[in-house]
C-alpha positions in Angstrom: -0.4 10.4 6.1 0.0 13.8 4.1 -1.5 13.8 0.6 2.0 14.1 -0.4 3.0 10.9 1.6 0.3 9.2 -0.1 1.2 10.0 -3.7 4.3 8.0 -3.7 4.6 4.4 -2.0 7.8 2.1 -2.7 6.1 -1.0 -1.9 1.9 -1.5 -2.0 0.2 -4.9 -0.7 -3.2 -5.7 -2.0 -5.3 -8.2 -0.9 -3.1 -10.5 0.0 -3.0 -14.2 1.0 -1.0 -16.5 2.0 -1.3 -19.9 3.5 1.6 -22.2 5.4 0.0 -25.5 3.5 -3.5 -25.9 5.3 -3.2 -23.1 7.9 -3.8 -19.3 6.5 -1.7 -16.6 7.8 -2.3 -13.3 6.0 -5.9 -13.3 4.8 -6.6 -10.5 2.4 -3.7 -8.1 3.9 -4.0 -4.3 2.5 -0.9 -1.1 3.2 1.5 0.7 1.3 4.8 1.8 2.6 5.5 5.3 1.4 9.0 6.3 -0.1 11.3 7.8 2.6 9.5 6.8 5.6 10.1 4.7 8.7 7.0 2.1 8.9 6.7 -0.3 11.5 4.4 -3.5 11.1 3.2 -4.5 14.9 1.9 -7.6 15.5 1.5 -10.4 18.1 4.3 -13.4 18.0 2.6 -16.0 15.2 0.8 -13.2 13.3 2.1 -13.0 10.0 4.7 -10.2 10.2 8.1 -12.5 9.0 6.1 -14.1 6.1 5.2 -10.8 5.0 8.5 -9.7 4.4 9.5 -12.8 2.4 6.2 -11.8 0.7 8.5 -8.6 0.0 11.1 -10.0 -0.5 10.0 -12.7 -3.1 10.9 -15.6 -1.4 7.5 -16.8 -1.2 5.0 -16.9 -3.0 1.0 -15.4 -2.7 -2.0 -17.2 -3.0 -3.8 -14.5 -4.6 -3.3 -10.9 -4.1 -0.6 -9.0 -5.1 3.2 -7.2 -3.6 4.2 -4.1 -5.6 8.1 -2.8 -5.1 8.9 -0.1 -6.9 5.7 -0.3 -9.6 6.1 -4.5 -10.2 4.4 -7.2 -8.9 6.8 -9.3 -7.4 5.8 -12.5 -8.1 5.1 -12.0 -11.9 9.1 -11.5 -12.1 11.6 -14.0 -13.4 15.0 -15.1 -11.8 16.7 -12.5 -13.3 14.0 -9.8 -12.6 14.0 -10.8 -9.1 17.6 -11.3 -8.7 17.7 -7.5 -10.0 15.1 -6.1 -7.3 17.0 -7.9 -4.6 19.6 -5.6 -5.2 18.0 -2.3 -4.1 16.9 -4.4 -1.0 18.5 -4.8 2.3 17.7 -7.5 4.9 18.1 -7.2 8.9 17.0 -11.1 9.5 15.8 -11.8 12.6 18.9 -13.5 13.9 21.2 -11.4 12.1 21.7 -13.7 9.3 25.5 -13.5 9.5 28.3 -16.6 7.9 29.6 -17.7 11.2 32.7 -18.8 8.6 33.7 -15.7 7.8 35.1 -12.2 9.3 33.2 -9.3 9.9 35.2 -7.6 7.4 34.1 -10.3 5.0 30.4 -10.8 6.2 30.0 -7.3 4.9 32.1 -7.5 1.7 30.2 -10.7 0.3 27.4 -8.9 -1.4 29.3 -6.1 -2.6 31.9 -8.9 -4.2 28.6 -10.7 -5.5 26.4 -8.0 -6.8 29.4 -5.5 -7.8 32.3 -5.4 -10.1 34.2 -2.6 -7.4 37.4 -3.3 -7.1 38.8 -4.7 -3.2 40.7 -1.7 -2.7 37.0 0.1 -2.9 35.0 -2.6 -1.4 37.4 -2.3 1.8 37.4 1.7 2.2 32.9 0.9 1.7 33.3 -1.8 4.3 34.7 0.5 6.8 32.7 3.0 6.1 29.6 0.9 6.6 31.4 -0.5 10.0 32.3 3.2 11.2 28.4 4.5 10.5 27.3 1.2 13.7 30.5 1.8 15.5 32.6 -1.3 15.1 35.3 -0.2 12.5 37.6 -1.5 14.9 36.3 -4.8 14.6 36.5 -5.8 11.1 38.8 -8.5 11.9 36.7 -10.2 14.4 34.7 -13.7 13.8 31.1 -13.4 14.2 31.5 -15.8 17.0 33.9 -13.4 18.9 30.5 -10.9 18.8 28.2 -10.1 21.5 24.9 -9.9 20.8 24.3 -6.0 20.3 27.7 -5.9 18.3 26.6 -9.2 15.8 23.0 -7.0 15.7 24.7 -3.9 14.3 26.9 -5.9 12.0 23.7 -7.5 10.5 22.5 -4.0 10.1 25.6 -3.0 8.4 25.4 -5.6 6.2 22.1 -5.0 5.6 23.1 -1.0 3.9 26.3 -2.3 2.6 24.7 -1.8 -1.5 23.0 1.6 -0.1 19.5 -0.1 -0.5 16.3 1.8 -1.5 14.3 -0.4 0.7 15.6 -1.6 4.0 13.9 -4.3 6.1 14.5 -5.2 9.6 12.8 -8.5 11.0 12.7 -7.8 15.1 15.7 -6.2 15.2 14.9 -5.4 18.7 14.5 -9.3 20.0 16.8 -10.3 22.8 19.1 -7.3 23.1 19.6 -5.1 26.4 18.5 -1.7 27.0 21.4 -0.4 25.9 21.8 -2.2 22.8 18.3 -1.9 22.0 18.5 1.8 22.4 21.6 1.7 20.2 20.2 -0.2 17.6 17.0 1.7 17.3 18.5 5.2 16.6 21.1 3.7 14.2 17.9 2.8 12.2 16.5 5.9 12.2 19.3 7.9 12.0 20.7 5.5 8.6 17.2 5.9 7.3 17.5 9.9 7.3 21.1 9.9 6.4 20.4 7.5 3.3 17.1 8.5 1.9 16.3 5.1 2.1 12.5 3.4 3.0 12.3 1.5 6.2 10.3 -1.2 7.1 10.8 -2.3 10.8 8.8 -5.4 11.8 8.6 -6.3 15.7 6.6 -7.0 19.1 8.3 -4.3 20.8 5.6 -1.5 20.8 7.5 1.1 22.7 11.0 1.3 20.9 9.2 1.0 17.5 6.7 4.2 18.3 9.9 6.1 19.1 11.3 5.8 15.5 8.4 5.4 13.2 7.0 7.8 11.0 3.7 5.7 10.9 2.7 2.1 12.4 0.5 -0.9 10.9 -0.9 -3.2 13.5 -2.0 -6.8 12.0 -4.0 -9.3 13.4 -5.7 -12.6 12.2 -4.1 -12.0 8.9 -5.1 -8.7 7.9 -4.7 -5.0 9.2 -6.3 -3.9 12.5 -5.3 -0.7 12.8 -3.0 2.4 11.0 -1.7 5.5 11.3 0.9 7.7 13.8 2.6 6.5 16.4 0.1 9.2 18.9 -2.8 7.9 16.0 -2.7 4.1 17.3 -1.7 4.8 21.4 -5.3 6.5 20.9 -6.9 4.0 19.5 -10.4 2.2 20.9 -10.1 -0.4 18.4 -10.0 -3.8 21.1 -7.0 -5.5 19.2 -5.1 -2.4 18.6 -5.5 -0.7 22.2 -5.0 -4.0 23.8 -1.5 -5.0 21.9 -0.5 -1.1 22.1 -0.9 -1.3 26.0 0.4 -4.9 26.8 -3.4 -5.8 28.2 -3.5 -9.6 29.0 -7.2 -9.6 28.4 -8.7 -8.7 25.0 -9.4 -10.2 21.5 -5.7 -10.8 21.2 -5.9 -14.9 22.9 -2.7 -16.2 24.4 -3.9 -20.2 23.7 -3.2 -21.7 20.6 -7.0 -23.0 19.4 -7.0 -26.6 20.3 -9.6 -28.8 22.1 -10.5 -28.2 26.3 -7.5 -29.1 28.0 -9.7 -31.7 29.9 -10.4 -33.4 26.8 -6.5 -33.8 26.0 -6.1 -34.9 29.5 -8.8 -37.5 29.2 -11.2 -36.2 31.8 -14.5 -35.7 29.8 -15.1 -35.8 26.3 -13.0 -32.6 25.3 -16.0 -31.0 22.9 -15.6 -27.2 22.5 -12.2 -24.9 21.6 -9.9 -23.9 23.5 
């Protein structure tokens, strides 16, 4: 990153730990998103990067270690302190997240009706808007269950600007969609993160779409980074789990098998001793 780059982060992770009851999942994670940018966290299926935006997001809790947004530690805030740092935030969730109960129209007017006195006549000309900027102005009147895939996607990342948000999140935004969509959906983020001034975090699997839009990439693994830097920075790299995730390689540090006991001992053909 420029020394510029470096002198002013929106969000900084130190340390950081965090545990699903007996099994650790981020295990002394370190990075700092810098304002303005377009970061994307990579990671293997399993590795962390979901949690870490609820870390983010305040949702969950740290076992030690500490999330910065903005200058404050997230978990030090109260309800109302937390309630009030939601509001510069904006969540993509990972299966869009939308109320199958209500319109389109409506999905995207419910947090401007809950975190806004604006009155409807404004609301609707800012829901529009919002629906116009992903292409589906048209179908404001729609149920979420009328969507296809790609079109609930781009509602979800509607919704997810609808308060102009200083910090956007996307969780795989990129999962299950077709080329096209996929396509679509990536340059939408990138062209919404120049267009807004807004920071970007984009969390996903899919190496190639997420080197084509980021400014700069994080690779985690076993809990904690692997690997940083630009998009050409980690193709580069000779770090095993970085160049091995980067290029797809089936063999590497990166295991495929959940750690569990020789299948023959599970199959009760021998005593089982050893890992999997």
């Amino acid at each position: 990153m420029t020394t510029a780059a470096a002198t002013d982060y929106l969000v900084e992770i130190a340390d950081l730990h965090f545990s699903y009851g007996q099994r650790p999942v981020l295990k002394g994670l370190s990075l700092k998103i810098p304002r303005g940018k377009l970061v994307a966290i990579l990671g293997a299926s399993g590795c962390g990067k979901t949690s870490l935006l609820r870390l983010i997001g305040g949702q969950e809790q740290p076992d030690a270690g500490s999330v910065k947004v903005a200058g404050e530690v997230v978990h030090e805030l109260d309800n109302a302190g937390l309630y009030r740092m939601r509001r510069s935030m904006g969540m993509m969730f990972q299966a869009g997240g939308l109320f199958s109960d209500m319109s389109v129209f409506d999905n995207l007017a419910f947090p401007m009706r809950e975190h806004t006195d604006l009155p409807e006549s404004m609301i609707r000309q800012l829901v529009l808007m919002k629906l116009h900027a992903v292409g589906l102005r048209g179908a404001h009147r729609l149920m979420t269950g009328e969507l296809s895939g790609g079109m609930a996607r781009r509602v979800a990342l509607a919704r997810a600007i609808a308060l102009d948000p200083s910090l956007a999140m996307y969780d795989e935004p990129f999962a299950g969609l077709d080329p096209i969509s996929l396509n679509v959906i990536a340059d939408l983020i990138r062209r919404l993160n120049d267009a807004l001034g807004v920071t970007s975090i984009v969390v996903t699997y899919d190496v190639s779409e997420s080197l084509k839009l980021a400014d700069y990439v994080y690779v985690i693994a076993d809990g904690v980074v692997v690997g940083e830097g630009t998009p050409d920075e980690m193709l580069a790299s000779h770090d095993p789990v970085v160049h091995q995730f980067m290029h797809a390689e089936p063999d590497g540090p990166i295991k495929f098998h959940y750690p569990g006991r020789a299948i023959a001992g599970d199959l009760g053909f021998g005593a089982g001793v050893g890992r999997a």
